[in-house]
N, C-alpha and C positions, 0 to 999 in steps of 0.2 A: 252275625250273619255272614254267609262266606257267600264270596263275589265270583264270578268263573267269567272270563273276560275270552270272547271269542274275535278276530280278526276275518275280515272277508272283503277279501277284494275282488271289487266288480270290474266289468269289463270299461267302464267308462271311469277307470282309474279313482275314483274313490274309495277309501278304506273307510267302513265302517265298524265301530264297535260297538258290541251289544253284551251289556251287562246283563248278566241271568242273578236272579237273586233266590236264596233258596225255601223264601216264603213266593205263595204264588200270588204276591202282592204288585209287586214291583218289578215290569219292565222297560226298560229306555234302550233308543238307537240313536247316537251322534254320529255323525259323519266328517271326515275332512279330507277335502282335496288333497290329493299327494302332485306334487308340480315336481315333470322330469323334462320340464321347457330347458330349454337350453340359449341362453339371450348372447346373439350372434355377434352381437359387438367385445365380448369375452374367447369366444372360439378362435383355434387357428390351427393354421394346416399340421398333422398328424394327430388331434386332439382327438380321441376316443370318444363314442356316445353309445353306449348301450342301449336298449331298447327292452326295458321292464316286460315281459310278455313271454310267452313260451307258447307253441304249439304241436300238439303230435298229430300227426301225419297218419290215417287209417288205412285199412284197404278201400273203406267203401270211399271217402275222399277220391285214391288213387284209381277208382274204379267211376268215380263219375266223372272225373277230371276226362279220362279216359273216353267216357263216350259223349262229353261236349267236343274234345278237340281230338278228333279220333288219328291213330298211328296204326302205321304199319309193323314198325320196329319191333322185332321179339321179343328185346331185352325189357322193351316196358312195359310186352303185350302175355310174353310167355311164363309165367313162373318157372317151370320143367327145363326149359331151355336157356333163363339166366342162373338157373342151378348146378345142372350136370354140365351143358356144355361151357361157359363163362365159368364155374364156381365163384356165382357171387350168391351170398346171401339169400336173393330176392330179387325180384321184379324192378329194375330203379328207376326212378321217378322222372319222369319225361322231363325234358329239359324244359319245355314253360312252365309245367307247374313249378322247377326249382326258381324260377326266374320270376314267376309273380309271387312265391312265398320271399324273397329276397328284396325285392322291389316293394311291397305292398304290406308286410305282414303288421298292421295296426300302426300305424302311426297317423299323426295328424300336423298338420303346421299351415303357418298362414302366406303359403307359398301362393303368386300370384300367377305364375304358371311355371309347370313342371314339364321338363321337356327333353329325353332321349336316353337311351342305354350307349355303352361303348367299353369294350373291352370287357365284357363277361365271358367268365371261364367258370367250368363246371368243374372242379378241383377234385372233388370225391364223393362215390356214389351213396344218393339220399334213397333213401328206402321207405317204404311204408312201417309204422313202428316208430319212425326215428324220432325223436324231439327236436325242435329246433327253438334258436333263438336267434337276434339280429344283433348288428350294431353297427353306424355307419363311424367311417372312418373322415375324418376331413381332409381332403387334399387341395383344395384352393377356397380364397376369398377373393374376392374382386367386388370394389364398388362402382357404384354410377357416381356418372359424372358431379348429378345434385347430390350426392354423399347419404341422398332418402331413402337408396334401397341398395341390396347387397344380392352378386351371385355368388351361391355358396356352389363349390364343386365338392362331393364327396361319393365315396365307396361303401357299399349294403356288403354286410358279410352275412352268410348262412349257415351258423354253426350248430353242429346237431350232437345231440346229449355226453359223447365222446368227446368233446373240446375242438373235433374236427372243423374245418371251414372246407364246406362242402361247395358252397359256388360264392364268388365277389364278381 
């Protein structure tokens, strides 16, 4: 009997596999959590955290991002005009869409509250097409006083399919 073993990973981080079997007798689906928790009493400032997850970035994204949070700017508005005149690429991506894909792009934790930006820089221009992926940087620990909770300080990078870091 030959076995053909498929991997699929779903959006709420479970890898399941699903054995096909090559009589049409026999199908099964397991499942197992993949944990990319990171337990904070181990962390410390410059430790690396990657962030499992990739997104590409479309026109129509870039086009509806567009008319919630509407701009004047040509560079994000005009294709023709970040082309000939700029020679870039394309249209780039408006600075809050880089900044809430940077800030926000899938993650989860049991933060009891989350609170402010500082010092973001748009380093290089993110384009519609581009891939991305994250990974925060740690730059501080600090504990309370009771030793029961911890602020973590860290840095979101935005890197897109190029190894570039597009905005931190």
């Amino acid at each position: 009997m030959t076995t053909l073993t498929k991997i699929i990973i779903a959006p709420s981080r479970h890898i399941f596999r699903r054995r096909l079997f090559s009589s049409s007798a026999a199908t099964d689906v397991t499942g197992e959590v993949v944990d990319v928790s990171k337990d904070i009493r181990y962390v410390h400032p410059g430790d690396v955290i990657d962030v499992p997850y990739e997104i590409t970035v479309t026109d129509t994204m870039h086009d509806l991002w567009q008319s919630a949070f509407h701009s004047q700017d040509r560079i994000h508005t005009s294709r023709p005009f970040a082309r000939s005149i700029l020679g870039l690429q394309d249209r780039v991506l408006p600075f809050s869409l880089a900044l809430f894909l940077t800030s926000s792009m899938t993650h989860a934790d049991a933060a009891k509250v989350q609170v402010g930006f500082g010092r973001v820089s748009y380093l290089w221009p993110a384009f519609a097409g581009d891939t991305f992926t994250k990974r925060f940087v740690v730059t501080g620990i600090r504990h309370t006083s009771d030793r029961n909770r911890s602020i973590l300080d860290f840095s979101c990078e935005l890197i897109n399919q190029r190894q570039r870091l597009c905005m931190t």
